[in-house]
C-alpha positions in Angstrom: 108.2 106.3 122.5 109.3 108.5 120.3 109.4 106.2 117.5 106.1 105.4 117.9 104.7 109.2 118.5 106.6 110.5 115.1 105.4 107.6 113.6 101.7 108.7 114.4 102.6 112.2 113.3 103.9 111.3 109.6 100.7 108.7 109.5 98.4 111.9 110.3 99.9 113.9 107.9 99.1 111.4 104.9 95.7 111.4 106.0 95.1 115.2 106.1 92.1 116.3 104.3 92.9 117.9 100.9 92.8 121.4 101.6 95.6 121.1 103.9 97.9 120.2 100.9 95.9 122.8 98.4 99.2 124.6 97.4 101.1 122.0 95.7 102.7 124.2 92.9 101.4 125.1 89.3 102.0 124.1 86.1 100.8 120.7 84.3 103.7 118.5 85.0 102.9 116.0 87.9 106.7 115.0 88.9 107.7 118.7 90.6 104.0 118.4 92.3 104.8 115.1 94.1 108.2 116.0 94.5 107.4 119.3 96.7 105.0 117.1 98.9 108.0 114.4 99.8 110.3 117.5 100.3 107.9 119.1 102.7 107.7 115.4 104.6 111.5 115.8 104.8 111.6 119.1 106.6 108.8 118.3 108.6 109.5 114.6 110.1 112.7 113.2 112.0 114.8 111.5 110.0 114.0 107.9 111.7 110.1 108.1 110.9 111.3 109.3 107.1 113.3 106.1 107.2 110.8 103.6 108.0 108.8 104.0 105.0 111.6 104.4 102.9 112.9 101.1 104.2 109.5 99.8 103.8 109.4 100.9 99.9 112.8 99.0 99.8 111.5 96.0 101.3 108.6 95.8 98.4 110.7 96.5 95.6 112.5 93.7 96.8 109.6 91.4 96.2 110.3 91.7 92.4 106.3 93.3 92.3 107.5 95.5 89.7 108.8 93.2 87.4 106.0 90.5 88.1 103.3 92.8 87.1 102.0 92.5 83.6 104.0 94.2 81.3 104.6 96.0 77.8 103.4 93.4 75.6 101.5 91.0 77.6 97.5 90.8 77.2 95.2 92.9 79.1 93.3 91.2 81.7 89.5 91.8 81.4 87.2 92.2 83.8 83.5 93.9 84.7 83.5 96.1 87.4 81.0 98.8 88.9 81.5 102.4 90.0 80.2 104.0 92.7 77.5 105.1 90.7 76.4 101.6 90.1 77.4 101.7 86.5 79.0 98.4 85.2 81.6 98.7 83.1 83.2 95.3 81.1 87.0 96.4 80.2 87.3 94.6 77.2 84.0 96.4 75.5 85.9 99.4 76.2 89.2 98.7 74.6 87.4 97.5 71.2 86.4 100.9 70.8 89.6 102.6 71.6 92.5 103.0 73.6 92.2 102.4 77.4 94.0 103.9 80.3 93.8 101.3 82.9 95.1 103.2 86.5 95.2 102.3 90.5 94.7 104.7 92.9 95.4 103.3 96.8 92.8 105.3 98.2 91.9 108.7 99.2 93.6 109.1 102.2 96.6 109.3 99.8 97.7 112.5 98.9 99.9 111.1 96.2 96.5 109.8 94.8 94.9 112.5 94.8 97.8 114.5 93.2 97.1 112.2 90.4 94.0 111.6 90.4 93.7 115.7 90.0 96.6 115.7 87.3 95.1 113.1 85.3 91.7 115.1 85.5 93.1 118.4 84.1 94.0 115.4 81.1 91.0 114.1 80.8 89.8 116.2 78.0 92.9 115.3 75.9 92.8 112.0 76.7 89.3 111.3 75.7 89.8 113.9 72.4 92.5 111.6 71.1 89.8 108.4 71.3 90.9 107.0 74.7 89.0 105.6 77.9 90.5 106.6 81.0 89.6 104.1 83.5 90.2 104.3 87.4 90.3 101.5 90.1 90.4 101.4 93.5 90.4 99.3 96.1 88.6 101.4 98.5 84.6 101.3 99.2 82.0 102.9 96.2 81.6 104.9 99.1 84.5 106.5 100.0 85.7 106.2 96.2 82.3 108.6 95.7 84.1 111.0 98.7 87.5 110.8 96.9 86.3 112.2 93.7 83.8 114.9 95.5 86.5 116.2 97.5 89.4 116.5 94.4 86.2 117.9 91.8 86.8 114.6 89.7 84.6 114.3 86.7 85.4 110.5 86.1 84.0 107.1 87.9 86.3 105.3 89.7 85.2 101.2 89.8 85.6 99.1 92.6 88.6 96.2 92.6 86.8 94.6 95.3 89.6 93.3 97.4 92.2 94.5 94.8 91.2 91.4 92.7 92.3 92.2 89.4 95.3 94.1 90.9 96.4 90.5 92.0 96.1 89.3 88.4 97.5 91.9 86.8 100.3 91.2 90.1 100.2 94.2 91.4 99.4 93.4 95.0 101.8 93.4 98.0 101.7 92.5 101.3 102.5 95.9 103.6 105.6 95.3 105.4 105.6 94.5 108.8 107.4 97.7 110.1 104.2 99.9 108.8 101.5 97.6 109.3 100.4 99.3 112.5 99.7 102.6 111.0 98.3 101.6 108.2 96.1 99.6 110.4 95.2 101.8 113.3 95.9 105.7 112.0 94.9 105.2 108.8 92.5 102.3 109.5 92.9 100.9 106.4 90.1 98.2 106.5 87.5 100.7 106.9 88.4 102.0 103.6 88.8 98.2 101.6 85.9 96.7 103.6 88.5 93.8 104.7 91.7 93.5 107.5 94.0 92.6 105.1 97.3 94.5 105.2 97.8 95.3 100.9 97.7 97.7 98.7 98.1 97.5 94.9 101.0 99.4 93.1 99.8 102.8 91.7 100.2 101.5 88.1 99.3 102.9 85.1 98.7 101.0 81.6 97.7 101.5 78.2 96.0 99.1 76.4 95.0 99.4 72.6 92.5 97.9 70.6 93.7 94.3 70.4 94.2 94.1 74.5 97.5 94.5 74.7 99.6 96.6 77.1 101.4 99.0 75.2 102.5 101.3 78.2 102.9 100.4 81.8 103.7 102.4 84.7 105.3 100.6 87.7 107.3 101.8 90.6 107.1 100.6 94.6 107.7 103.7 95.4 104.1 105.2 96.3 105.8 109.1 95.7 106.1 108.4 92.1 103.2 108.2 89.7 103.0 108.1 85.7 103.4 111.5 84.2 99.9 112.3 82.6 101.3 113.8 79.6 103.8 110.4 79.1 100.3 108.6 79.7 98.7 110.7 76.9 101.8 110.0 74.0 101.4 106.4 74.9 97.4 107.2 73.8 98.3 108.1 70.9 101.5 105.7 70.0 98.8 103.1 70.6 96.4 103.8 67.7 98.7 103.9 65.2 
């Protein structure tokens, strides 16, 4: 039982609402931000619930995800994809123009995502000065992707990877392991935020793409605590219009 009670607790925690993780430290750099939320889960959680998602994170690097995704080098997959705002957006029309930041976020009952999602906001200006597109996709609902960026003040549009499937192209989907399925399935309720019961998530990848459609930068950990630095993401803007 008391597996399965800390279990709940760690699951309730990722799904606080944003205020209750407001002071996440200063300064631009996203690394000590995230860091300082998976210290605080460490003080905070017995050491077995800690372990279960760590094993978990093991068991998908293990797939090989990371190195099956598309990579430095490879071509860009293009698709068209709407926001929550019912804009359309075609990737490739995008890229012609300019540099693209191509980025996943799992959803916003994620407070790694919306770490990021408010770090690469306070980068958006810069990003977009040096001739670049930031686009963000998401696997969850226009409506709760509408909810996400009201609640973290974000400017930009996420689109809608219905059922994550471009993530699957670009090979960034995994299967949740078994151990964490249940929370993910009844805390979180995942399916109420994807619009489907099945148990995945994309990696929260990060890509550059320049003008021809190739990937010139990717991001690509298992490890849902670790994101792409936005000012790493900016340098890789600009090493891709030269």
């Amino acid at each position: 039982m008391l597996k399965k009670f800390s279990l709940s607790m760690l699951i309730a925690a990722l799904s606080m609402p944003l205020a209750a993780h407001a002071q996440e430290g200063g300064g631009d750099a996203l690394a000590p931000k995230l860091q300082k939320m998976a210290a605080e889960a460490v003080k905070r959680y017995p050491v077995e619930t800690l372990k279960i998602f760590q094993d978990a994170v093991a068991t998908v690097k293990a797939t090989g995800v990371e190195e099956q995704a598309k990579q430095v080098g490879d071509k860009a997959i293009d698709a068209e994809l709407s926001g929550w705002d019912g804009s359309n957006v075609k990737l490739s029309e995008l890229w012609k123009e300019g540099p693209v930041v191509l980025m996943w976020y799992r959803g916003g009952w994620c407070p790694y995502c919306n770490i990021q999602l408010r770090a690469m906001q306070q980068k958006l200006a810069a990003i977009e000065g040096a001739g670049a597109r930031l686009v963000v996709l998401t696997p969850e609902l226009p409506e709760k992707a509408k909810e996400t960026a009201e609640s973290n003040d974000l400017s930009m549009v996420a689109l809608h990877d219905r059922d994550s499937e471009l993530a699957k192209k670009y090979g960034l989907l995994f299967q949740l392991p078994e151990s964490i399925v249940p929370a993910y399935r009844d805390r979180i309720q995942l399916g109420d935020y994807s619009g489907n019961d099945r148990m995945e998530l994309p990696l929260s990848a990060t890509y550059v793409i320049d003008t021809s459609g190739i990937i010139t930068y990717a991001f690509l950990d298992a490890d849902y605590k670790k994101r792409a630095e936005p000012s790493e993401v900016l340098k890789a803007v600009h090493e891709a219009k030269k």
